[in-house]
N, CA, C and O of each residue as an XYZ file, in Angstrom:
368
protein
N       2.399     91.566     -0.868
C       1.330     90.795     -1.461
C       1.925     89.638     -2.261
O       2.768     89.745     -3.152
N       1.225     88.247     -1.701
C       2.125     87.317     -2.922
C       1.490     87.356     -4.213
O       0.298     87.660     -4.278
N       2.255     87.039     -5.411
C       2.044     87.270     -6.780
C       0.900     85.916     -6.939
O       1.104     84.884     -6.299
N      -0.179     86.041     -7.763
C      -0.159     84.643     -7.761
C       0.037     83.879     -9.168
O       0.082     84.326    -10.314
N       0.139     82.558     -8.664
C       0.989     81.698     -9.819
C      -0.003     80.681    -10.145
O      -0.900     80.256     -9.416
N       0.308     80.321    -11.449
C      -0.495     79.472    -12.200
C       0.100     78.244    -11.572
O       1.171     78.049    -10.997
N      -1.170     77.293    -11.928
C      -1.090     75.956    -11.030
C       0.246     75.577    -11.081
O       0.963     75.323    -10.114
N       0.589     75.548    -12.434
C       2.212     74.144    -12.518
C       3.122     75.169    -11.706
O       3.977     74.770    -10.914
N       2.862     76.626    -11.976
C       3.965     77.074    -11.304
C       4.188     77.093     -9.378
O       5.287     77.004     -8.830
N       2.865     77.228     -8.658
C       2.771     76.758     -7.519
C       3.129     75.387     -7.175
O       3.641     75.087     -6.097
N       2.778     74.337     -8.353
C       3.052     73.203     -8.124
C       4.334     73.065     -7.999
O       4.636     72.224     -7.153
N       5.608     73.808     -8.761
C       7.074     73.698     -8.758
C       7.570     74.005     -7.486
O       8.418     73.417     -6.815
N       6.644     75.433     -7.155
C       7.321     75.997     -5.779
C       6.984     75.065     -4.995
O       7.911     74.461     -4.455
N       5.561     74.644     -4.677
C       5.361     73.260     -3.644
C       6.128     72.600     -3.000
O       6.352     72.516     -1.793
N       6.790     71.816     -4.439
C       7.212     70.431     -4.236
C       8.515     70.712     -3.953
O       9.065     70.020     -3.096
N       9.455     72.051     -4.787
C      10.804     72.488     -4.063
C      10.802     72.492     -2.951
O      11.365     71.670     -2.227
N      10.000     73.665     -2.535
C      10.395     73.874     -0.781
C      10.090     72.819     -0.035
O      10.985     72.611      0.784
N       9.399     72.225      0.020
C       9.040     70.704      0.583
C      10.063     69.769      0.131
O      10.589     69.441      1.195
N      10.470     69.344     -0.498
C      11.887     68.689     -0.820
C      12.901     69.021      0.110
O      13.612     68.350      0.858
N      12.780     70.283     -0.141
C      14.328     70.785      0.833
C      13.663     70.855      2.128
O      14.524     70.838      3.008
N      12.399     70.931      2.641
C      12.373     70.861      4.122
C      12.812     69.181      4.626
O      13.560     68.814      5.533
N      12.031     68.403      3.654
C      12.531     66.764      3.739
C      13.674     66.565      3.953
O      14.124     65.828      4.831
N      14.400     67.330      3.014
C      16.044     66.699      2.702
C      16.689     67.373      4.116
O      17.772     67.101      4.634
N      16.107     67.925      4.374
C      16.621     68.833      5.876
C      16.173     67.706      6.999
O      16.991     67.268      7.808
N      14.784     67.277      6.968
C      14.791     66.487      8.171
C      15.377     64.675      7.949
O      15.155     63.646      8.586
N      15.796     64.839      7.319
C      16.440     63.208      6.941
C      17.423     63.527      7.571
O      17.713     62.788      8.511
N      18.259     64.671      7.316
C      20.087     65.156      7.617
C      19.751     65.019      8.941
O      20.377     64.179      9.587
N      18.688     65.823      9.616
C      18.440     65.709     11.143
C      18.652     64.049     11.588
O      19.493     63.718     12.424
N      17.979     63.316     11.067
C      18.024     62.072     11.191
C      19.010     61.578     11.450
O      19.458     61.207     12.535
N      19.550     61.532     10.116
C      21.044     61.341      9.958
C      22.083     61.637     10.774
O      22.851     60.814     11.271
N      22.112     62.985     10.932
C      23.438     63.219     11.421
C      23.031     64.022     13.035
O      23.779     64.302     13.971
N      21.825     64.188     12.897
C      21.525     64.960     14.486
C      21.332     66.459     14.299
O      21.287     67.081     13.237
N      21.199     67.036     15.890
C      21.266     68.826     14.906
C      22.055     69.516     14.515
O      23.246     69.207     14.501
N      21.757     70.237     14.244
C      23.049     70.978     13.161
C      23.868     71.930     14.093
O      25.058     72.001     13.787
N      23.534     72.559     14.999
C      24.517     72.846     15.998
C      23.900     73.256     17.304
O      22.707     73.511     17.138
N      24.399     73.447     18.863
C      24.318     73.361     19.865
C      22.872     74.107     20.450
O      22.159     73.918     21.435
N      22.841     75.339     18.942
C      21.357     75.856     19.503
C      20.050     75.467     18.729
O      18.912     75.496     19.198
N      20.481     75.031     17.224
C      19.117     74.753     16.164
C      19.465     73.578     15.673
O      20.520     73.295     15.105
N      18.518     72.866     15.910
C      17.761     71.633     15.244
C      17.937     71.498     13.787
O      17.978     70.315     13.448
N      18.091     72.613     12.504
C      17.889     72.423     11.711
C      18.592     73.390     11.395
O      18.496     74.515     11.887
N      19.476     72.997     10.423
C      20.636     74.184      9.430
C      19.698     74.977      8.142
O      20.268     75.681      7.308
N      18.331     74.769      8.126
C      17.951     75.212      7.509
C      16.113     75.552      8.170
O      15.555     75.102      9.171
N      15.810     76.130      7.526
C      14.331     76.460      8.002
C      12.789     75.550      7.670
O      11.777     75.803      7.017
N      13.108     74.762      8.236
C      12.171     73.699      8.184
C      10.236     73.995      8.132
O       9.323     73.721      7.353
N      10.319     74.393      8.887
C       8.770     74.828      9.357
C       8.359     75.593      7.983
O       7.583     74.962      7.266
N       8.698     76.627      7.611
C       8.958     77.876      6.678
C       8.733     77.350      5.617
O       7.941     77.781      4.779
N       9.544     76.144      5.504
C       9.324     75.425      3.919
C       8.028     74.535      3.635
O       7.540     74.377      2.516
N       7.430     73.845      5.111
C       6.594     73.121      4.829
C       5.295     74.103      4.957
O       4.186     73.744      4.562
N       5.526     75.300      5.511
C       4.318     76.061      5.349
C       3.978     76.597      4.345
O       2.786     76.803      4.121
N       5.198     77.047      3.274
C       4.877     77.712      2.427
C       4.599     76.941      0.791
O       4.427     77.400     -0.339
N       4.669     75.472      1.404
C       4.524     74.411      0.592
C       2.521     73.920      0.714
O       1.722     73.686     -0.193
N       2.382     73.929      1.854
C       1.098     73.898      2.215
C       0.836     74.693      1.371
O       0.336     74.395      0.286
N       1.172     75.990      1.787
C      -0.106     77.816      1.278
C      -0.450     77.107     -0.471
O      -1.542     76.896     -0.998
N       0.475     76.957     -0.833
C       0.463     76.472     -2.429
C      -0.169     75.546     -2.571
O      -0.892     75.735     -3.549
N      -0.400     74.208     -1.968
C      -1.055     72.817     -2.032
C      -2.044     73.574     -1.942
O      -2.362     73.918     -3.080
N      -2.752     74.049     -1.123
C      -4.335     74.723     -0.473
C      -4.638     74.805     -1.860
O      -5.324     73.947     -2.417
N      -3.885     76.364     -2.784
C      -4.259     76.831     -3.952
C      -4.508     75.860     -4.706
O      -5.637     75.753     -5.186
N      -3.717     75.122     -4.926
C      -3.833     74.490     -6.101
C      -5.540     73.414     -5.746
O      -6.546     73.352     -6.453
N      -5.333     72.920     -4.789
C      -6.386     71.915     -4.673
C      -7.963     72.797     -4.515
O      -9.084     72.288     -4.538
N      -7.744     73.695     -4.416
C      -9.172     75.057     -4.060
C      -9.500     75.225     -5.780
O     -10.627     75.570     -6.137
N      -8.600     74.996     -6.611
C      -9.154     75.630     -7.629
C      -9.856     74.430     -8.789
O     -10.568     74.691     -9.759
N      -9.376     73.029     -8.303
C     -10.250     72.189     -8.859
C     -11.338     71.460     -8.479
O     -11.817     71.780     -7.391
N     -11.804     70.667     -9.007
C     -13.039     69.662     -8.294
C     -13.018     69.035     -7.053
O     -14.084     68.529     -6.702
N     -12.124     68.950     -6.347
C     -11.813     68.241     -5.218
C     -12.377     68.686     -4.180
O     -12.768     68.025     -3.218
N     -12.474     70.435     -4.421
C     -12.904     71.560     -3.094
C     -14.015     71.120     -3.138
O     -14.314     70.588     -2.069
N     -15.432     71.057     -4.489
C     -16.683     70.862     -4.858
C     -17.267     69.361     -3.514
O     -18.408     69.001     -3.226
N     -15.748     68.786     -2.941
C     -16.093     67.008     -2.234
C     -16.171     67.571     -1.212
O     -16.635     66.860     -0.320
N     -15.886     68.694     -0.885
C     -15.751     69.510      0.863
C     -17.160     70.100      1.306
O     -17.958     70.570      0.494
N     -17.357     70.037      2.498
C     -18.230     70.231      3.118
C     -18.167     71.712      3.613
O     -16.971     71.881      3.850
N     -18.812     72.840      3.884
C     -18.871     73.917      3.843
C     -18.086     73.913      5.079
O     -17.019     74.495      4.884
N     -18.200     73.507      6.203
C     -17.638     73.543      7.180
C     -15.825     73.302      7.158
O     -15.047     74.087      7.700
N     -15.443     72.160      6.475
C     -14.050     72.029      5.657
C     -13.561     73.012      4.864
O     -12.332     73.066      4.810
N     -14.234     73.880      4.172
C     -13.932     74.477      3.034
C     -13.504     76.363      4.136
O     -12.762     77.318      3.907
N     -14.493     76.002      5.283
C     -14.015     77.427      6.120
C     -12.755     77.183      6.790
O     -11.990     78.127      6.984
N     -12.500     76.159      7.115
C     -11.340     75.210      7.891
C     -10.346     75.797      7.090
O      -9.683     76.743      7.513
N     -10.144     75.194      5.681
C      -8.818     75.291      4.715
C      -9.163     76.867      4.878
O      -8.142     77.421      5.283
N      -9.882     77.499      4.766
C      -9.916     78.854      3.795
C      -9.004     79.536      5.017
O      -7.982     80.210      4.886
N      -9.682     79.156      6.231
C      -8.963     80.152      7.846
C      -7.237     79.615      7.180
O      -6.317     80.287      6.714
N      -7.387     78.119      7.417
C      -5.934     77.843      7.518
C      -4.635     78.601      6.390
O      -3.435     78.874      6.429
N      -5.964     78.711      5.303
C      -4.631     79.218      4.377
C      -4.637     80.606      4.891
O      -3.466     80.858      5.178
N      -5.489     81.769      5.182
C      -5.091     82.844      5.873
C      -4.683     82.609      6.948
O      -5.064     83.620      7.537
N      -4.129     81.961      7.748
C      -3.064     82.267      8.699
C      -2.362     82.224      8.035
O      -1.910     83.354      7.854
N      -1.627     81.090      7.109
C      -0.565     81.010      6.664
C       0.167     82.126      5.763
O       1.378     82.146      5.543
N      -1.130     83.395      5.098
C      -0.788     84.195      4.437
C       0.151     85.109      4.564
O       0.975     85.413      3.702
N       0.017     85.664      5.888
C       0.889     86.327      6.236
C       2.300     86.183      6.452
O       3.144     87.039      6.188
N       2.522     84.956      6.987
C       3.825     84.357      7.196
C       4.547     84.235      5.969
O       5.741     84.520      5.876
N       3.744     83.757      4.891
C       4.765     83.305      3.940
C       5.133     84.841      3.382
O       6.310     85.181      3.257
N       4.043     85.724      3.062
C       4.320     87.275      3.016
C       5.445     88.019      3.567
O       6.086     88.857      2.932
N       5.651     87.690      4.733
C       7.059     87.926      5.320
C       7.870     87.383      5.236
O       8.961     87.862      5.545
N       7.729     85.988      4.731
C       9.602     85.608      4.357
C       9.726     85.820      3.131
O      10.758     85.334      2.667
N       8.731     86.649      2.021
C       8.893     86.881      0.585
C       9.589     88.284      1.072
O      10.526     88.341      0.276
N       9.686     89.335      1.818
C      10.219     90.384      2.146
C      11.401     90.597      2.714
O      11.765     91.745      2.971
């Protein structure tokens, strides 16, 4: 079960793991892949998902959700449960 975290603190995790998925795809850029079988010396996808799950939270809990249309608001809600699980398993 993930713990949950107060805004600034989701906001920290956010913007970390998303940083380092960035700083990962620049190096791709940069230097190409990281070796003969993976694209990425680090886990790219993983970081920007579990950067999402947190953005969702944070933006669900202020006024912004209130601008969404019920139909949007089932959209994010599915999207962040898919994502639940996944990030659940790389916390394990």
């Amino acid at each position: 079960m993930i713990q949950p975290l107060k805004l600034h603190e989701a906001a920290l995790v956010a913007a970390h793991v998303a940083t380092e998925a960035a700083a990962e795809l620049l190096r791709f850029v940069r230097e190409g892949a990281s070796s003969d079988q993976f694209a990425f010396g680090e886990e790219v996808a993983g970081r920007l998902a579990e950067a999402l799950f947190y953005a969702i939270d944070i933006e669900d809990s202020g006024d912004a959700a209130d601008l969404l249309t019920d139909g949007e608001k089932a959209t994010i809600a599915n999207l962040r449960a898919a994502l639940q699980p996944f990030i659940e398993g790389r916390a394990s």
